[in-house]
C-alpha positions as CSV (number, residue, x, y, z in Angstrom):
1,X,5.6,21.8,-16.1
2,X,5.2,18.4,-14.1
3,X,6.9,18.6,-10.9
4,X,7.9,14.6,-10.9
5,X,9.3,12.4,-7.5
6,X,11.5,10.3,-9.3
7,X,12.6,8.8,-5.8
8,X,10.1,6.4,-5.2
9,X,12.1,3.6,-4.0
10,X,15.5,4.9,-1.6
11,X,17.6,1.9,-2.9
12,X,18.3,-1.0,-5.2
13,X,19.6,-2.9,-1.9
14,X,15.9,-3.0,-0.4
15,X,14.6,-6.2,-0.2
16,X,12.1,-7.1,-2.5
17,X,8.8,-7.8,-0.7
18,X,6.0,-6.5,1.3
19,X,5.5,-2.9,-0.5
20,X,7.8,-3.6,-3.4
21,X,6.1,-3.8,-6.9
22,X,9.2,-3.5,-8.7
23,X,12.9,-5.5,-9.2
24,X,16.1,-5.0,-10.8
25,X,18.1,-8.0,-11.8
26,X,21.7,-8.2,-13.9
27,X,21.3,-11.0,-16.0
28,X,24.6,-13.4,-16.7
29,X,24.9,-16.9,-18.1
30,X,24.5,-17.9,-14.2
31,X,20.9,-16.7,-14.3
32,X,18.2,-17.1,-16.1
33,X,16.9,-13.9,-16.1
34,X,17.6,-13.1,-20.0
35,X,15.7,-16.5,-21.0
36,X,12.5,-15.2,-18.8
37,X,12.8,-11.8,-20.7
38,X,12.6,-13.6,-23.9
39,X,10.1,-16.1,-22.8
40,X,8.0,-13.2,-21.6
41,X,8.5,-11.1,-25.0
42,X,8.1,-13.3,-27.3
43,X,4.8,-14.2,-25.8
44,X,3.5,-10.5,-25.7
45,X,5.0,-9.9,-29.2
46,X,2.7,-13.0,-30.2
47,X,-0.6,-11.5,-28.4
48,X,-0.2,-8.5,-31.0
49,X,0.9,-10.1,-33.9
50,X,3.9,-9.2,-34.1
51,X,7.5,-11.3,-34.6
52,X,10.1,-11.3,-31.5
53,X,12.9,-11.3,-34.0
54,X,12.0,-7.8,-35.4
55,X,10.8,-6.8,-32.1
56,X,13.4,-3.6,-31.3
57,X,15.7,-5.8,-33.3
58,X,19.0,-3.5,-33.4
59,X,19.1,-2.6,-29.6
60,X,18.3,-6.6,-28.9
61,X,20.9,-8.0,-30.7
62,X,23.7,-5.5,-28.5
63,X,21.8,-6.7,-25.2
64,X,21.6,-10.1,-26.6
65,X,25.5,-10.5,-26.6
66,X,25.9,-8.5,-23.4
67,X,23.4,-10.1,-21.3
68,X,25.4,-13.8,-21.4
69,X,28.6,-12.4,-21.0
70,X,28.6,-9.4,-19.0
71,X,31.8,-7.5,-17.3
72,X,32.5,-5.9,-14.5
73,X,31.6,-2.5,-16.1
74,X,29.1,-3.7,-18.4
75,X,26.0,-5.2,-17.9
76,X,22.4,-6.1,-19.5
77,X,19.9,-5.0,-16.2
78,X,15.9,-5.8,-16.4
79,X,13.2,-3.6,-14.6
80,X,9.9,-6.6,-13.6
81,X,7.1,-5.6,-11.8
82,X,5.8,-8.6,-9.5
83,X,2.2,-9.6,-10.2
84,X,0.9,-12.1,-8.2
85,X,4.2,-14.7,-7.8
86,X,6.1,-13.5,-11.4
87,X,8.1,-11.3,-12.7
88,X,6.9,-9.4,-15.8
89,X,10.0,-7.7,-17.6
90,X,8.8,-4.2,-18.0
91,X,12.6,-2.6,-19.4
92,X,15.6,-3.8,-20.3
93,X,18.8,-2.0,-20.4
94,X,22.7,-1.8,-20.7
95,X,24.6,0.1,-18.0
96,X,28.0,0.4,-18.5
97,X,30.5,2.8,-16.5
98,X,33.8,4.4,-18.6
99,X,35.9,7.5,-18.8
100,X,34.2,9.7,-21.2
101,X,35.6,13.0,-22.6
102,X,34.5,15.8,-20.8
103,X,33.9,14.5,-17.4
104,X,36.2,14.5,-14.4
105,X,35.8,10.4,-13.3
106,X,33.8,7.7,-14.1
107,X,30.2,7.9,-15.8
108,X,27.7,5.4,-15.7
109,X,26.0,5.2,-19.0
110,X,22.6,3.8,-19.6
111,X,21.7,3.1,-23.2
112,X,19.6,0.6,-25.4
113,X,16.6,1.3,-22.8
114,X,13.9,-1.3,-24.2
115,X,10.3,-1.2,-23.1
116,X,8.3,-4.7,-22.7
117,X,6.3,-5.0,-26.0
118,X,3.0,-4.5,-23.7
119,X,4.6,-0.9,-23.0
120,X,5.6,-0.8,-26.4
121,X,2.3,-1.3,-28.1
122,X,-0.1,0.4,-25.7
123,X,-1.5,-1.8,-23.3
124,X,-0.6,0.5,-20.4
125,X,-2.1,4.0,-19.2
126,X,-0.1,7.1,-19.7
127,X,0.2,7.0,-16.0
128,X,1.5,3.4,-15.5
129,X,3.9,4.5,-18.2
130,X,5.0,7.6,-16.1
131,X,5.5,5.1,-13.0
132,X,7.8,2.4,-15.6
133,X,9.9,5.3,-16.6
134,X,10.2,7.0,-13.3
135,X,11.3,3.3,-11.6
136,X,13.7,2.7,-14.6
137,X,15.3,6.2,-13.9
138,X,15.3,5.7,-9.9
139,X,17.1,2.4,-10.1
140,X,19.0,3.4,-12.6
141,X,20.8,6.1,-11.4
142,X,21.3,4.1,-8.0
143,X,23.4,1.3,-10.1
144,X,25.7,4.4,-9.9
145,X,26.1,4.5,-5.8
146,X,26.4,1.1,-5.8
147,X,27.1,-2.0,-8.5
148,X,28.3,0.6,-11.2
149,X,29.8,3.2,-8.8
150,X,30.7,6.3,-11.2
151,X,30.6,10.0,-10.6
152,X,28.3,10.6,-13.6
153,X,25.2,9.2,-15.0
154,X,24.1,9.6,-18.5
155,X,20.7,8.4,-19.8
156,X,20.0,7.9,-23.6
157,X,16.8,7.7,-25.2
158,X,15.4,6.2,-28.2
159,X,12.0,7.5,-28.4
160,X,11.0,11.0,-28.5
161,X,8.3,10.6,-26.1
162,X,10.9,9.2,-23.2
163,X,13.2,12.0,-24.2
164,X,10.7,14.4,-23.9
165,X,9.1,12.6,-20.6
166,X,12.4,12.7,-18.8
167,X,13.0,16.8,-20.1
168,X,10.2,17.7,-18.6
169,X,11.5,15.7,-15.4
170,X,14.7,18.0,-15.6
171,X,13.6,20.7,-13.2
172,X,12.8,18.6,-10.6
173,X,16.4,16.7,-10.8
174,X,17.9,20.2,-10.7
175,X,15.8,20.6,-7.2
176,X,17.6,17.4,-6.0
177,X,20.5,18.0,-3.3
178,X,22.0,15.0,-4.6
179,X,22.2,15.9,-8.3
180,X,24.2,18.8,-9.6
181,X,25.0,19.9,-13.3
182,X,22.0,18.4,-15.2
183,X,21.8,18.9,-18.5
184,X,19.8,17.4,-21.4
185,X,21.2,17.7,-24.9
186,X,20.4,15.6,-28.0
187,X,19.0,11.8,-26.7
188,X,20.6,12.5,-23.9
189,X,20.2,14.0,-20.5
190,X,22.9,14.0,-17.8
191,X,24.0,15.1,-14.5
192,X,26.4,14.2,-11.5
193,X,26.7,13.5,-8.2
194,X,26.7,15.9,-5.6
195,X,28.8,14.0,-3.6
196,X,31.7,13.9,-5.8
């Protein structure tokens, strides 16, 4: 089994600079953050031959709404990698933190995970794909700590193959001091915070 470092940046509060490939952004109606996503999409989604409207159409529409009008306990967040002086979206998702049956305070919930349609369709190496997933999950799980503070985190997947990547990453969250009680069951894998 792979023994993954999923830690490969300390914090979402780093700067974004000199060393830093990657950024996380909220998108709101203030920003336009969503817009570039789009921009950015539909432009890949043409390079294949393929229509931005159907492009992951169901999860779209949720992150759609979300990412213009977002709350204080739910928000559209996108993953971009800095190449030369842009941003390429690599991931979208929706992080929201609520109650949940089952677990003793708050749980930050990540859900409609969405890779670029360059990740999607194969223009990336199995390791560059290892690297996206293993960022997403990082930063993530530090919305919890920080913008999304919750005692939980759970993480559902849509595709088999990030399901099964981030199983196989189980083992080495259950060697992390500051994870206890991971589980994966279904889509889903989850754990909490050793701190609380």
């Amino acid at each position: 089994m792979a023994d993954f470092n999923f830690r490969s940046t300390t914090s979402i509060d780093l700067f974004f600079g000199i060393g830093m490939t990657y950024k996380l952004e909220s998108c709101s109606a203030d920003n336009n953050v969503w817009n570039r996503v789009k921009s950015c999409w539909r432009e890949q989604c043409d390079e294949h031959g393929e229509e931005f409207e159907l492009y992951a159409r169901s999860s779209m529409s949720v992150l759609d709404e979300l990412a213009t009008s977002p709350s204080k306990s739910a928000k559209v967040y996108v993953l971009s990698r800095k190449i030369e002086d842009e941003l390429e979206p690599l991931v979208v998702f929706q992080a929201n933190v609520t109650p949940l049956p089952g677990f003793d305070g708050k749980v930050l919930r990540i859900r409609h995970m969405i890779l670029s349609p360059k990740c999607d369709y194969g223009d990336i190496g199995a390791e560059e794909y290892k690297n996206i997933l293993v960022e997403t999950f990082a930063r993530a799980t530090d919305l919890g700590k920080g913008e999304l503070r919750a005692q939980h985190v759970k993480f559902h997947f849509k595709t088999p193959s990030d399901l099964y990547f981030f199983r196989e990453m189980r083992p080495s969250l259950e060697k992390e001091s500051e994870f206890k009680d991971v589980k994966a069951y279904g889509a889903w894998i989850s754990f909490s915070f050793s701190d609380c």
